[in-house]
C-alpha positions in Angstrom: -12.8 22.8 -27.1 -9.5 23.6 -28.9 -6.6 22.3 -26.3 -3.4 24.2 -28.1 -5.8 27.7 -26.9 -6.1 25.8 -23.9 -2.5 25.4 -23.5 -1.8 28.8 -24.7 -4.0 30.8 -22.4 -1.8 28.6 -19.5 1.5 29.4 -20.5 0.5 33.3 -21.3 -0.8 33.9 -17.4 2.3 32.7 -15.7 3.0 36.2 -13.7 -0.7 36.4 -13.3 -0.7 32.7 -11.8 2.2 33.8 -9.2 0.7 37.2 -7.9 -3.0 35.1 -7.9 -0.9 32.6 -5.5 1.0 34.3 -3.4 -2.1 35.8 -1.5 -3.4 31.9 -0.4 0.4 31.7 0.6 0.3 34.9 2.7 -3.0 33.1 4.8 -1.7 30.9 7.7 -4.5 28.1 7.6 -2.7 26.1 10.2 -5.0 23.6 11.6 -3.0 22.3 14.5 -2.9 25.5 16.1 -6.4 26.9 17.8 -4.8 30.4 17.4 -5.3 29.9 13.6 -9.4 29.2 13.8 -10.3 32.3 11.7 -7.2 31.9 9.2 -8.7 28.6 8.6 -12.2 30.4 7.4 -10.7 33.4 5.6 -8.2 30.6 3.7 -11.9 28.8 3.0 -13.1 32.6 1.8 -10.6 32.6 -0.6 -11.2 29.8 -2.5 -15.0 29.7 -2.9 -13.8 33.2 -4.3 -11.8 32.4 -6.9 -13.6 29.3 -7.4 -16.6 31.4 -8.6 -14.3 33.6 -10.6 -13.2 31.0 -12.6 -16.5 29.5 -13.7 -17.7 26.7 -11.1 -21.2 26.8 -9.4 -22.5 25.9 -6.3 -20.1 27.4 -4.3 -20.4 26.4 -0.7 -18.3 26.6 2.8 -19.8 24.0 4.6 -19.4 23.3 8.3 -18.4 20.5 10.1 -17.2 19.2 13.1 -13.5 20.8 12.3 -12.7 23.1 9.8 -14.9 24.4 6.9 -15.1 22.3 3.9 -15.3 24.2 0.2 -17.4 22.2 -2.3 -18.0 23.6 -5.8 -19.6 21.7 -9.0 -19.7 22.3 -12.6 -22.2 19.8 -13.6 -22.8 20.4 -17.8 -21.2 17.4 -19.1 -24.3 15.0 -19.6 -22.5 11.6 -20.8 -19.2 12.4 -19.7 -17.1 11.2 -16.5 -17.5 13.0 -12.9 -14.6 14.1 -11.8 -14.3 14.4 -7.7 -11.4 16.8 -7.1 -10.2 16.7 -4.0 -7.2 18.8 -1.8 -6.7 20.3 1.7 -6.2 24.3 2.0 -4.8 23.5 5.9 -0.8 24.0 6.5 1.5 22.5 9.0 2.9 24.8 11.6 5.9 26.6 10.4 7.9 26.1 13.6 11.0 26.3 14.2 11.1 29.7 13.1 14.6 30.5 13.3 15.3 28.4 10.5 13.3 29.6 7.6 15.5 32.0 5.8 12.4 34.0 5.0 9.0 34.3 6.8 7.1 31.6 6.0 3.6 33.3 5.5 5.2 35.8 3.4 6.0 34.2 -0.1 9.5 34.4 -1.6 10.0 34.1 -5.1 13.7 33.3 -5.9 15.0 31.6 -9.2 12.5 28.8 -10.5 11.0 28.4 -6.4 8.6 30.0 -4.3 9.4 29.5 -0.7 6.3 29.3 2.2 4.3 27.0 4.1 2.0 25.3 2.0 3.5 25.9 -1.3 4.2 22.4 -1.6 1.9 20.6 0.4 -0.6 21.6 -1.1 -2.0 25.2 -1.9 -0.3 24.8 -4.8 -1.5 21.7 -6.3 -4.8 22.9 -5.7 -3.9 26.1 -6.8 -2.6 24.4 -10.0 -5.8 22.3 -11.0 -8.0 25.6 -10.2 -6.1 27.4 -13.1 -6.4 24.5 -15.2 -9.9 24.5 -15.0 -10.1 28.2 -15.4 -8.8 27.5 -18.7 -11.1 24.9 -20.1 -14.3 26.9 -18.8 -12.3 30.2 -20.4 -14.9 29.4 -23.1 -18.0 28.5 -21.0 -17.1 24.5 -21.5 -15.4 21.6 -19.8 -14.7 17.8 -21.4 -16.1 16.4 -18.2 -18.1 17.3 -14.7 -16.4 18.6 -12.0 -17.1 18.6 -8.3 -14.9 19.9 -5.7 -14.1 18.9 -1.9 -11.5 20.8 -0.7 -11.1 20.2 3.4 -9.4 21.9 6.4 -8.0 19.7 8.7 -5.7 16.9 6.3 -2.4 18.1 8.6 -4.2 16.4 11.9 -5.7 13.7 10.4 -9.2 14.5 8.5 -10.7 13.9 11.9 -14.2 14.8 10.8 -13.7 14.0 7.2 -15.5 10.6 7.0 -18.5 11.5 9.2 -18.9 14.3 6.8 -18.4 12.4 3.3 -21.2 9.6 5.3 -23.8 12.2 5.8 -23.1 14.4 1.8 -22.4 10.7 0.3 -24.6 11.4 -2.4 -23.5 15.1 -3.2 -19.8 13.5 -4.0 -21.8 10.8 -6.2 -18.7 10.8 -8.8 -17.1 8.0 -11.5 -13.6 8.8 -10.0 -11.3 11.4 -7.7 -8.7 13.3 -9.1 -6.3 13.6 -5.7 -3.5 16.1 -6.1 -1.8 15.9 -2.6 1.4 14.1 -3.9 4.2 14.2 -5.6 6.6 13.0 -9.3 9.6 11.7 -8.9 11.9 14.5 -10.6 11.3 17.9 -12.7 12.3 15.5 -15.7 11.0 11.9 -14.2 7.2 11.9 -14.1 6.0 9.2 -11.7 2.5 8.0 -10.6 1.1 6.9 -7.4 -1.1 3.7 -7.3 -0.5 2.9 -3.6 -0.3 4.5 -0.4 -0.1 3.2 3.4 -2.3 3.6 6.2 -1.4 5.2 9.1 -1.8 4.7 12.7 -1.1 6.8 15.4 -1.1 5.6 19.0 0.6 6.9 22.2 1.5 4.8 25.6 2.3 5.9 29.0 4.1 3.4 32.0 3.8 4.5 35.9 5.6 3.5 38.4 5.7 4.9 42.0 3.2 7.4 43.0 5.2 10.6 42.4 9.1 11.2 41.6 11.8 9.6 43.7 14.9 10.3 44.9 17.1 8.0 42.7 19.4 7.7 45.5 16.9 6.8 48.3 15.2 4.7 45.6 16.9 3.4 43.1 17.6 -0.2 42.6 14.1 -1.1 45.1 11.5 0.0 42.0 10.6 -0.4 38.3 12.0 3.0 36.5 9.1 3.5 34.0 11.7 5.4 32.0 13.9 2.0 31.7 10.2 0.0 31.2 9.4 2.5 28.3 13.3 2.2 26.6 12.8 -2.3 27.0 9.2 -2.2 25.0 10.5 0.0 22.2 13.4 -1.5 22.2 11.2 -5.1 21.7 9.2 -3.9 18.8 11.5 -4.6 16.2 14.6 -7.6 15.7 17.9 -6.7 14.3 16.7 -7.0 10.7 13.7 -4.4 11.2 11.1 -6.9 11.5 8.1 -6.0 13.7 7.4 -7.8 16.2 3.7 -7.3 17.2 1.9 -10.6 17.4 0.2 -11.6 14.3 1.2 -8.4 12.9 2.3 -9.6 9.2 -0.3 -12.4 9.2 -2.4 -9.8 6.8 0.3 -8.5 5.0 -0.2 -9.0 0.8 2.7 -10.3 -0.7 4.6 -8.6 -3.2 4.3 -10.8 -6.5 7.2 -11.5 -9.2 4.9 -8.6 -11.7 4.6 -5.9 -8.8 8.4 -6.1 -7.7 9.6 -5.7 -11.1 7.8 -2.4 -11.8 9.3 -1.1 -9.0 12.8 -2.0 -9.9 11.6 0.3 -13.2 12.1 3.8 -11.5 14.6 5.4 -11.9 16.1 5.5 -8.4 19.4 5.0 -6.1 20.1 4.2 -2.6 22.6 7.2 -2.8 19.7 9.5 -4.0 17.8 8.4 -0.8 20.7 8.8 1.5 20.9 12.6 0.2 17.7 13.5 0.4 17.7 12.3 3.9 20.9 13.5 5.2 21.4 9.9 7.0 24.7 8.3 7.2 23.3 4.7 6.2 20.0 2.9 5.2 18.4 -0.2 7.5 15.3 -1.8 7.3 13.0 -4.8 6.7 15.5 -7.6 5.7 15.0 -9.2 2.2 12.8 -6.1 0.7 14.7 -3.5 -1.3 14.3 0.9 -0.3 11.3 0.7 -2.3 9.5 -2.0 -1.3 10.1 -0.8 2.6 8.8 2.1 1.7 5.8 1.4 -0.6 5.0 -2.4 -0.2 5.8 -3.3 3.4 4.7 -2.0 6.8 6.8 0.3 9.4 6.7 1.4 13.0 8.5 4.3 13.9 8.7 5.9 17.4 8.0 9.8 17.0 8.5 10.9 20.6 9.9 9.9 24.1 9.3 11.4 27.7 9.9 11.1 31.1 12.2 12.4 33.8 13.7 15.5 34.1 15.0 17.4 30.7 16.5 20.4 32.1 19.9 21.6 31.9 22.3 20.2 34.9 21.9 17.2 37.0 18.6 16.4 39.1 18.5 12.2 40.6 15.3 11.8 39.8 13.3 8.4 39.8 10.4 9.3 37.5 6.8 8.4 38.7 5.8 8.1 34.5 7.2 8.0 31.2 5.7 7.4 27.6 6.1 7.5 24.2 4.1 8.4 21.1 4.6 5.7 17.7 3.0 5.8 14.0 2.8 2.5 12.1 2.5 2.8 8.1 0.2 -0.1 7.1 -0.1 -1.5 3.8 -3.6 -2.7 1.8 -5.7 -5.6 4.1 -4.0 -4.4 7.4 -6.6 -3.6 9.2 -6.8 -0.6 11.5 -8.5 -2.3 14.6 -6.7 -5.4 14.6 -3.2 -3.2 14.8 -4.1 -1.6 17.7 -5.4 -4.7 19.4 -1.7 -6.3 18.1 0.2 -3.3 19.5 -2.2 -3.6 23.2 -1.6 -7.2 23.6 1.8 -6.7 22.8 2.4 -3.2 25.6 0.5 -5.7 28.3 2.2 -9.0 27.5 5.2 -6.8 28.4 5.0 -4.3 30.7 5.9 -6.1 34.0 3.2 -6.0 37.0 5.3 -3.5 38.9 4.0 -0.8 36.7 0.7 0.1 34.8 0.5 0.9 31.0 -2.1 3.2 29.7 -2.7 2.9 25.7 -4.3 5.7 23.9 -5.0 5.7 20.0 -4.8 9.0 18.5 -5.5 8.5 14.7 -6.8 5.8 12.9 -6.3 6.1 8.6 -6.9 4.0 6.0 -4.1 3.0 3.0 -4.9 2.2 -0.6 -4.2 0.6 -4.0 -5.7 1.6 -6.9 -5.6 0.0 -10.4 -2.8 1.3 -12.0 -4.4 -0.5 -15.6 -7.7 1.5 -15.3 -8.8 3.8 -18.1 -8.3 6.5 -15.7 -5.1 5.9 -14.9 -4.1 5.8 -18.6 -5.3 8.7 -18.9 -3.4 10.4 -16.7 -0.2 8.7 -17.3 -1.1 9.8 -21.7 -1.5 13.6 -19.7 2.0 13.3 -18.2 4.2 12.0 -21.5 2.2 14.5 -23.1 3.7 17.4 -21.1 6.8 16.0 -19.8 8.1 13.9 -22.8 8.7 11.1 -21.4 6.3 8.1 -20.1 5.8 8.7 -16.2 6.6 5.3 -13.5 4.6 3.8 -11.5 5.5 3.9 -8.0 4.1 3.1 -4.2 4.2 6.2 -1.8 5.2 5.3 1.8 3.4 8.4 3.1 -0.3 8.2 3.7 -3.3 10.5 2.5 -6.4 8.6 4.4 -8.7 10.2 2.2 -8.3 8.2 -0.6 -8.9 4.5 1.8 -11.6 6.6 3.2 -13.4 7.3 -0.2 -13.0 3.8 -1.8 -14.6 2.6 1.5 -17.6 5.1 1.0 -17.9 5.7 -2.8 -16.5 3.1 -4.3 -13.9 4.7 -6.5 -10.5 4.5 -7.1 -8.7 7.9 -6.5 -5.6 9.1 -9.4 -3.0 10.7 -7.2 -1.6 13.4 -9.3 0.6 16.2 -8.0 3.9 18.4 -8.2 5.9 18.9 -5.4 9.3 17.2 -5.3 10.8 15.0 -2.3 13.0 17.5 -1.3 10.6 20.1 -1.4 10.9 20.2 2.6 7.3 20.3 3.1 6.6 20.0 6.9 9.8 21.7 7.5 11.5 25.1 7.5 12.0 26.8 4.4 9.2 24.7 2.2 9.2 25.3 -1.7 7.5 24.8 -4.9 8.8 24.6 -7.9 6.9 26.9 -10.2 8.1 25.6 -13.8 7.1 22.4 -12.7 3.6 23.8 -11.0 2.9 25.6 -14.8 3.7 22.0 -16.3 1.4 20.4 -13.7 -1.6 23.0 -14.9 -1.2 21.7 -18.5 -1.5 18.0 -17.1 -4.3 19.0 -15.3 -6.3 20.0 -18.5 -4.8 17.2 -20.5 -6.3 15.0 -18.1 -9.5 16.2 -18.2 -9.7 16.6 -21.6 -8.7 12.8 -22.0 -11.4 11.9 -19.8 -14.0 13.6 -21.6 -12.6 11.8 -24.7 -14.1 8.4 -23.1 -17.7 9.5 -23.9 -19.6 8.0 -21.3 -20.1 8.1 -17.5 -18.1 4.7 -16.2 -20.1 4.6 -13.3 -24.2 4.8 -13.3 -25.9 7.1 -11.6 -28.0 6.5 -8.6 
């Protein structure tokens, strides 16, 4: 395998590359929305499709419990690395509407961006590894074996994605996973991923009185559950951001002098952050820098509020319920059923006996750290400063992508989290964009990796 005709046949198909992607774009896989149930199979169509096209066998749309999951395998490697490639064809929904200066299922191509749902996060990573393999198998080879999981439902959660990796555990038998569902830091900053957070996603309701009240008849003789709901998220943080859940740091890993230098490495500014946020000030966790609030420590953050009435004009209302919906971001030895218990003991230590609280847990997803000195991760840092010029940083993401806790849990491999959207990309908003220089420069990656894997020689892993 000759890599400058690898990188040649790249760079010579880049108007091929954005007709080829704009018709996955023009699909509205949106898994939130039951409207969207056969999008979801004709976006799965598509790429056991080009899959095919491009050289991989196997090709499968599996069922499961949710959406269809796309597996594909090119297996012709004997002594070389398996590769696990995994990415989510499923898009957020692209309301509001009103704000997208173009329609979001219909691709715009303006300048150095495409604009559309999913062209970020993350049709066009995956869009951006399939090409890259289409390259190395241009010529009937690849430096390693490739096998391919490409799920559905990622925007609510990978729901059924663990029950289905348990029952195919040995189909995704592989030496590591090559997750592109992230991001770099810059166009001209390469960054890596080696840690990600956990998420949990729970929801609590507080009633009161048996149906609404007249506040005048009423008020001042009850509990308001609306006040009840504003004193118990008011109570889960101090005035220097600290959670206050019982027990709730007692698992928390501690950064050491090593891991808190790296950090201080990349190549960021609290003014940088401020922009991209649009906020007039930063708070958090006292002592810990953006970073390290971000990547290294936990959060809690309240993501909805109800109760009462919320129509224009006046109406003097007691509510009968109220509620609210949170997500916590959990770092590495958090564990997932000891939060919730922390967050329950914590609702019924506090809710006072003149109303009932009712605790539902709506998502539970693993974090992750992976070894950021493994020969896999050296590989794809050599892959970056070979495309980008420039040695790529090592960072912590504060977003979470449970698939890659879920798979060291089940396979017992580390996942390399390499992507190329941007932060202010605007993905899960209106008007979402790719940058497509970048996307070609994240193809070449793609195949540099690979081919630096193959370059090892052996499998890292044995078989079973």
């Amino acid at each position: 395998m000759n890599m400058d005709t690898v990188i040649a046949r790249l760079r010579s198909q880049h108007n091929t590359y954005k007709t080829l992607f704009a018709e996955i774009l023009k699909i509205p896989s949106v898994s939130a929305l039951p409207e969207h149930k056969q999008d979801m199979v004709q976006a799965a169509d598509w790429l056991a499709r080009i899959m095919k096209e491009i050289g991989l066998e196997h090709l499968a749309v599996m069922p499961s419990d949710g959406n269809p999951m796309v597996y594909g395998d090119w297996l012709h490697a004997p002594g070389k690395p398996t590769v696990l490639v995994y990415g989510h064809y499923d898009v957020q929904p692209a309301d509001p509407f009103d704000e997208w200066i173009s329609p979001p299922f219909e691709p715009r191509f303006e300048g150095d961006y495409v604009h559309a749902r999913g062209a970020s996060d993350m049709k066009g990573q995956v869009f951006a590894q399939l090409m890259a393999t289409e390259a190395l198998l241009a010529d009937g080879e690849c430096p390693v074996n490739l096998k391919y999981l490409i799920e559905g439902d990622e925007e609510i959660g990978s729901p059924t994605l663990e029950a289905f990796l348990r029952e195919h555990k040995d189909l995704f038998h592989c030496d590591v996973v090559l997750n592109c569902d992230t991001t770099i830091h810059a166009p001209d900053m390469p960054s890596i991923t080696y840690a990600l957070r956990g998420l949990a996603y729970f929801e609590f309701e507080v009633t009161g009185p048996g149906r609404d009240l007249h506040s005048g008849a009423f008020g001042g003789s009850i509990r308001n559950p609306i006040h009840v709901v504003c004193d118990l998220v008011a109570g889960m943080h101090d005035q220097d951001g600290r959670i206050m859940l019982p027990e709730f740091y007692d698992s928390v890993r501690t950064l050491d002098a090593e891991e808190r230098a790296l950090l201080r490495e990349a190549p960021y500014s609290d003014a940088r952050w401020l922009a991209l946020t649009g906020a007039p000030g930063l708070f958090g966790e006292k002592g810990y820098t953006t970073l390290e609030r971000v990547g290294a420590r936990p959060s809690l953050d309240i993501n909805g509020i109800w109760g009462g009435f919320q129509g224009e004009g006046a109406k003097t209302v007691l509510p009968a319920r109220a509620g609210a919906k949170l997500s916590m971001r959990l770092v590495p030895d958090q564990r997932l059923d000891a939060v919730a218990e922390q967050l329950r003991r914590y609702l019924e230590e506090n809710t006072p006996p003149e109303c009932a609280m009712r605790m539902k847990t709506l998502s539970l997803g693993p974090g992750g750290i992976m070894d950021r000195k493994s020969p896999y991760m050296r590989a794809a840092a050599t892959a970056l400063t070979t495309v980008f010029n420039k040695e790529p940083f090592f960072r912590r993401e504060g977003a979470s992508v449970p698939v890659v806790g879920m798979i060291k849990n089940l396979l017992d491999v580390d996942s390399i989290m390499l992507g190329f959207g941007l932060p202010d990309d605007g993905i899960h908003g209106p008007n979402e964009r790719q940058s497509m220089p970048l996307l070609f420069k994240g193809m070449e990656t793609y195949a540099h990796f690979l081919a630096l894997l193959g370059d090892m020689g052996c499998v890292c892993r044995d078989d079973e």
